[in-house]
N, CA and C atoms as a LAMMPS dump frame, in Angstrom:
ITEM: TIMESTEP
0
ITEM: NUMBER OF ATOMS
300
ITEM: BOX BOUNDS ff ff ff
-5.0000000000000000e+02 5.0000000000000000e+02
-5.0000000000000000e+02 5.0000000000000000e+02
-5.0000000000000000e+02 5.0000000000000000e+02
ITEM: ATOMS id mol type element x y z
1 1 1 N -388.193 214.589 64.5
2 1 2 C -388.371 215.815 63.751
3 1 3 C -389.497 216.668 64.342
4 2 1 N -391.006 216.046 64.487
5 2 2 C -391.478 216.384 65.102
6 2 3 C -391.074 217.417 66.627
7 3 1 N -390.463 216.661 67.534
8 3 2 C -389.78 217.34 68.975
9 3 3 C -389.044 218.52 68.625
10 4 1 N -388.675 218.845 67.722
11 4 2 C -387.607 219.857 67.202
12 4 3 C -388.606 221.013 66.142
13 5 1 N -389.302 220.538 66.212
14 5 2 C -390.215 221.898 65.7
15 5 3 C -390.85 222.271 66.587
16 6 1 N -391.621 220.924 67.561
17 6 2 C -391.943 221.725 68.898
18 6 3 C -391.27 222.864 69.588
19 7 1 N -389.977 222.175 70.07
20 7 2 C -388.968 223.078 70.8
21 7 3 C -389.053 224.48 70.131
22 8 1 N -388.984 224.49 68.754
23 8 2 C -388.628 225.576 68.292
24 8 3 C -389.889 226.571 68.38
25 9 1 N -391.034 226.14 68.432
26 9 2 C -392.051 226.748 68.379
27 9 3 C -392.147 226.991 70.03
28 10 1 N -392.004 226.661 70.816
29 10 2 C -391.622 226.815 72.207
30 10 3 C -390.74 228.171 72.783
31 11 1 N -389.628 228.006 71.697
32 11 2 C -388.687 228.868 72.113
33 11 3 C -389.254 230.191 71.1
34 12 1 N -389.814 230.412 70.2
35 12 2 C -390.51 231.622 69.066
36 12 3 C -391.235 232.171 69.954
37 13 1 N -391.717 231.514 70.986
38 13 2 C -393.029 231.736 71.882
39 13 3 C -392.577 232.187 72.977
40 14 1 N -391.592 232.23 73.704
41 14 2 C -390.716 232.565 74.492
42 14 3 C -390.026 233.851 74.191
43 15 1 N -389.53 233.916 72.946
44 15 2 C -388.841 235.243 72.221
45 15 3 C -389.91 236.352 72.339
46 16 1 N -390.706 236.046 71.787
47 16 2 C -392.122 236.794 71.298
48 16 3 C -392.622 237.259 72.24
49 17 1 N -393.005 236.524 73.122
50 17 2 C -394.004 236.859 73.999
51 17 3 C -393.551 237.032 76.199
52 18 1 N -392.115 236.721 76.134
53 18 2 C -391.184 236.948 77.399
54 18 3 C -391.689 235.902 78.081
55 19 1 N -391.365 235.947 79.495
56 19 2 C -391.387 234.683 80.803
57 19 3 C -392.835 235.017 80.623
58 20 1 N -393.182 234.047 81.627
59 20 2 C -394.693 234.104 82.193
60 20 3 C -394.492 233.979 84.069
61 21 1 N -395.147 234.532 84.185
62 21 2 C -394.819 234.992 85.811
63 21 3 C -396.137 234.973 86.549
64 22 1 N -396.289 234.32 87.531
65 22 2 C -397.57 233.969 88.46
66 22 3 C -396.792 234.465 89.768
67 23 1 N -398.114 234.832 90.632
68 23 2 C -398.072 234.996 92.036
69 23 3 C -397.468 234.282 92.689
70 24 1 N -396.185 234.848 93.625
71 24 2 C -395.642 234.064 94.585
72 24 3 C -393.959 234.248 93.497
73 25 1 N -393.542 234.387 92.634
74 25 2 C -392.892 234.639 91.523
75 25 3 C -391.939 235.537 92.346
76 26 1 N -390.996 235.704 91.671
77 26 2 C -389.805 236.909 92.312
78 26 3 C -389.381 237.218 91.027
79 27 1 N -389.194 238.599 90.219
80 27 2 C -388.594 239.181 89.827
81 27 3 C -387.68 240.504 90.24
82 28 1 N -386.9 240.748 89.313
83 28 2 C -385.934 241.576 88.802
84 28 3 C -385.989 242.272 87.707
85 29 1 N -385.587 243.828 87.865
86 29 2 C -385.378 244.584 86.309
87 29 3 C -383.896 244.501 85.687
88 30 1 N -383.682 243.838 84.534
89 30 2 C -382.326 243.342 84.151
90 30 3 C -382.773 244.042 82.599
91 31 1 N -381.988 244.988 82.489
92 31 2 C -381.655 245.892 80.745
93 31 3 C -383.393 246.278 80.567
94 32 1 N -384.224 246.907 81.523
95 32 2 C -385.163 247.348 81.28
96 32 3 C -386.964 246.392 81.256
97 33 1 N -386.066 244.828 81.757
98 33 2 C -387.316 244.178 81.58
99 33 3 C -387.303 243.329 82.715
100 34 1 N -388.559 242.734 82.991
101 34 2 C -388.669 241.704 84.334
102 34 3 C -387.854 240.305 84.064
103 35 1 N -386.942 240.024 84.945
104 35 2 C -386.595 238.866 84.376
105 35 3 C -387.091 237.865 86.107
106 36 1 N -387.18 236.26 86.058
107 36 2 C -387.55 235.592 87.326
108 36 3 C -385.582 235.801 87.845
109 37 1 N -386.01 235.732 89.295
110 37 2 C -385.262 236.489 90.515
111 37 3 C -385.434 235.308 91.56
112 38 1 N -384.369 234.942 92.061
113 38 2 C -384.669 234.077 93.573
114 38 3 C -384.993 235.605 94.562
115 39 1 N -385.797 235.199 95.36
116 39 2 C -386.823 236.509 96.42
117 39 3 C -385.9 236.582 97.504
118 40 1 N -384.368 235.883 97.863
119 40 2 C -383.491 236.713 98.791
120 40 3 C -382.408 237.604 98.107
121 41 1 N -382.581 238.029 96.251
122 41 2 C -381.713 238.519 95.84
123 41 3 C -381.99 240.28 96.21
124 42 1 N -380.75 240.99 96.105
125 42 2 C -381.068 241.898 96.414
126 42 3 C -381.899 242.675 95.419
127 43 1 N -382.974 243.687 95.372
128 43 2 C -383.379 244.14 94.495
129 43 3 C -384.879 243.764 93.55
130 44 1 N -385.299 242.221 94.469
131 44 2 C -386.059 241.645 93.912
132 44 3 C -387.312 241.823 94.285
133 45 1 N -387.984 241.535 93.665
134 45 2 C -389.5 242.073 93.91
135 45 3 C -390.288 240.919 93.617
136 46 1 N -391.532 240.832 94.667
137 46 2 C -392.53 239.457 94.748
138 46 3 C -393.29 240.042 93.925
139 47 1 N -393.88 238.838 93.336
140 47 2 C -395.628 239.643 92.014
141 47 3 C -396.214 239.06 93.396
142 48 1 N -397.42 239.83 93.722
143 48 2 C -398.619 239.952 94.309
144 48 3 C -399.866 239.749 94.251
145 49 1 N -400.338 239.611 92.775
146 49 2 C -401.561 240.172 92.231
147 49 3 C -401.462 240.114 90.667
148 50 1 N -402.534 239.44 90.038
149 50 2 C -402.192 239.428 88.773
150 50 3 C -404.13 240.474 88.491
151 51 1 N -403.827 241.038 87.646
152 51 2 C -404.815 242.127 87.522
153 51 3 C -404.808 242.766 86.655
154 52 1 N -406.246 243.656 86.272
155 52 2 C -406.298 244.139 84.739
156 52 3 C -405.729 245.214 84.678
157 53 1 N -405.58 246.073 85.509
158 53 2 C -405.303 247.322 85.171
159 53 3 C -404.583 247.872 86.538
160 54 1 N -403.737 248.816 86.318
161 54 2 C -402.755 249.259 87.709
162 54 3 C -402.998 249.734 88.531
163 55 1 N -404.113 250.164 88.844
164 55 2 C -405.235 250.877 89.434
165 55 3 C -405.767 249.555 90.713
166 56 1 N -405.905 248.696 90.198
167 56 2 C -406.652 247.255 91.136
168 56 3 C -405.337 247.082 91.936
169 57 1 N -404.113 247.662 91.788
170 57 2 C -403.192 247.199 92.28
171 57 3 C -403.047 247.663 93.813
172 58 1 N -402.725 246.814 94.518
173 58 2 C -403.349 246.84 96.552
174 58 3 C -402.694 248.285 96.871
175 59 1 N -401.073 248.132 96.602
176 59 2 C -400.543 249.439 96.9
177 59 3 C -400.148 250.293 95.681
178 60 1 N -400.656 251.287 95.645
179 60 2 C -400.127 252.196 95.004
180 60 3 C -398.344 253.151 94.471
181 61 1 N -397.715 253.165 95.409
182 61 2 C -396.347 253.155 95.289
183 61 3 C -395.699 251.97 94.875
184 62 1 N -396.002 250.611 95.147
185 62 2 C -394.712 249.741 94.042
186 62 3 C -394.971 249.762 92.854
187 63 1 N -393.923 249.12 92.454
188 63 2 C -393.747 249.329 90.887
189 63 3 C -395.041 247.716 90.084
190 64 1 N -395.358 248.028 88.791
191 64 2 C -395.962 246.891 88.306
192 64 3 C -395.482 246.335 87.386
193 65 1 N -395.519 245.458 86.218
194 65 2 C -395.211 244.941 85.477
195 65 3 C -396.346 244.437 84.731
196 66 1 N -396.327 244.135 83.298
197 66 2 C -397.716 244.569 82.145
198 66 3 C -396.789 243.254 81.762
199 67 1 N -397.416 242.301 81.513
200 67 2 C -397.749 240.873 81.082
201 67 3 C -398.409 240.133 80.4
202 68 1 N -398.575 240.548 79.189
203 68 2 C -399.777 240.281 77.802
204 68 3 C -400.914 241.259 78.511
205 69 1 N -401.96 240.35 78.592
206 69 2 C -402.902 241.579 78.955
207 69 3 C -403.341 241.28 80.578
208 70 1 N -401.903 241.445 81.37
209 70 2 C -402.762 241.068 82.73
210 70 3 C -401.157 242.459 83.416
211 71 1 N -401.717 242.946 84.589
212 71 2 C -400.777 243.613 85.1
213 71 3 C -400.192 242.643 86.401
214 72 1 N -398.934 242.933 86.651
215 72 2 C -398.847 241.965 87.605
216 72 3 C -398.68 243.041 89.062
217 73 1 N -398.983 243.046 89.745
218 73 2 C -399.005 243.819 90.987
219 73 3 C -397.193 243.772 91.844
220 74 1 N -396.442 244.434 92.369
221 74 2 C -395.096 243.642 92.621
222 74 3 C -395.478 244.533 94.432
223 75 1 N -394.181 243.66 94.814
224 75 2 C -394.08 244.883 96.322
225 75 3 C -392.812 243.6 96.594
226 76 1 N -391.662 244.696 97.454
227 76 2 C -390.72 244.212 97.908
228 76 3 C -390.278 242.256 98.512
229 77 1 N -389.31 241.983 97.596
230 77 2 C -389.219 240.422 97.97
231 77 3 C -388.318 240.684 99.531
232 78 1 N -388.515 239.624 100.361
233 78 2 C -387.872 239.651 101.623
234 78 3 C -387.955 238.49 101.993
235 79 1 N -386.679 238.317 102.982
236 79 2 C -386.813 236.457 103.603
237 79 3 C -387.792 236.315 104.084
238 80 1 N -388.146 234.555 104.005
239 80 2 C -389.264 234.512 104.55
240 80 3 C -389.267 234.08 106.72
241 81 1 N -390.652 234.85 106.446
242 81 2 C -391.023 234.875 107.968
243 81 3 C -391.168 233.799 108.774
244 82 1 N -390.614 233.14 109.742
245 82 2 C -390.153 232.44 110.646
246 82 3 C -391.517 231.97 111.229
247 83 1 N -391.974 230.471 111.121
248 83 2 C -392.645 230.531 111.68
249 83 3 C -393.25 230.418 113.399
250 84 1 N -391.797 229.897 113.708
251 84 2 C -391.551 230.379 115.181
252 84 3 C -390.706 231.111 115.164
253 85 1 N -390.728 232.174 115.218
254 85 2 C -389.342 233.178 115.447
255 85 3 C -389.183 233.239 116.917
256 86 1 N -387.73 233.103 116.93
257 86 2 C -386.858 232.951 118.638
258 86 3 C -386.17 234.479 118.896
259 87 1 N -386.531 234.777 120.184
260 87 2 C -386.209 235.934 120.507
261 87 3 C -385.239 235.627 121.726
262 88 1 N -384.381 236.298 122.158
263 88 2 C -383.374 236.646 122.997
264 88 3 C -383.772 237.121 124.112
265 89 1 N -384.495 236.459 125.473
266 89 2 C -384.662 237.263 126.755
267 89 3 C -383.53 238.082 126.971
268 90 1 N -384.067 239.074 127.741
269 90 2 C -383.367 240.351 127.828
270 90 3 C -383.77 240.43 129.474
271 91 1 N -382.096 240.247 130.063
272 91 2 C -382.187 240.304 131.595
273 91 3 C -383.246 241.779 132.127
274 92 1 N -383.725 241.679 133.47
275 92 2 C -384.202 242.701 133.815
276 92 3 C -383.609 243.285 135.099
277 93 1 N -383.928 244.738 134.945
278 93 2 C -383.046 244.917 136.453
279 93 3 C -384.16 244.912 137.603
280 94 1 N -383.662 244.078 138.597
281 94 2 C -384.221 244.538 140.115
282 94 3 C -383.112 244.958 140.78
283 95 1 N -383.687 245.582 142.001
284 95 2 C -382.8 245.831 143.111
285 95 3 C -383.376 244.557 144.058
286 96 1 N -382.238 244.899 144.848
287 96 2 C -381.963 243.519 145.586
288 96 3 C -381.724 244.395 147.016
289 97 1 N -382.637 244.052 148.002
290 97 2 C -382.889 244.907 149.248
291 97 3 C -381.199 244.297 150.068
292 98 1 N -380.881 245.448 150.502
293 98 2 C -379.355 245.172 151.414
294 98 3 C -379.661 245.629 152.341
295 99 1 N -378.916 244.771 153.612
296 99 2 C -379.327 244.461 154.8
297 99 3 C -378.236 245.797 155.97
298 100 1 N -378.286 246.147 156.603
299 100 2 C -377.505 246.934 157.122
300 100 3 C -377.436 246.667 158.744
């Protein structure tokens, strides 16, 4: 009985008060609100920065998100960066001296 009032007080707390979202996080705007996002979906946005006010926020053009009383900073989600990334040599031209 106990576990079942927990839960429920769990889930009141959840209703009430939305996800909770930390740095490194990927959201999405779904019917006007942040919902968590896997970070190769299209459209998704990394939190950055958790901070008081929108102003502390690094860049100015992305969008933020207001999180009880903390702002969350966002900027574009993207795959992640390779830590050896392999590149494609790219033949070069010489000339080649001909004999006459």
């Amino acid at each position: 009985m106990l576990a079942v009032a927990f839960g429920g007080l769990i889930l009141i707390d959840k209703l009430f008060n939305g996800p909770v979202f930390v740095v490194g996080d990927c959201v999405r705007q779904s019917d006007g609100i942040a919902i968590k996002a896997e970070c190769s979906e299209s459209g998704a946005f990394e939190v950055k920065a958790a901070v008081s006010s929108p102003e502390q926020c690094q860049d100015q053009v992305q969008p933020h998100v207001q999180q009880k009383d903390q702002i969350l900073c966002l900027a574009p989600a993207g795959p992640p960066i390779s830590a050896n990334p392999t590149t494609t040599p790219q033949p070069t031209a010489t000339s080649t001296p001909t004999t006459q």
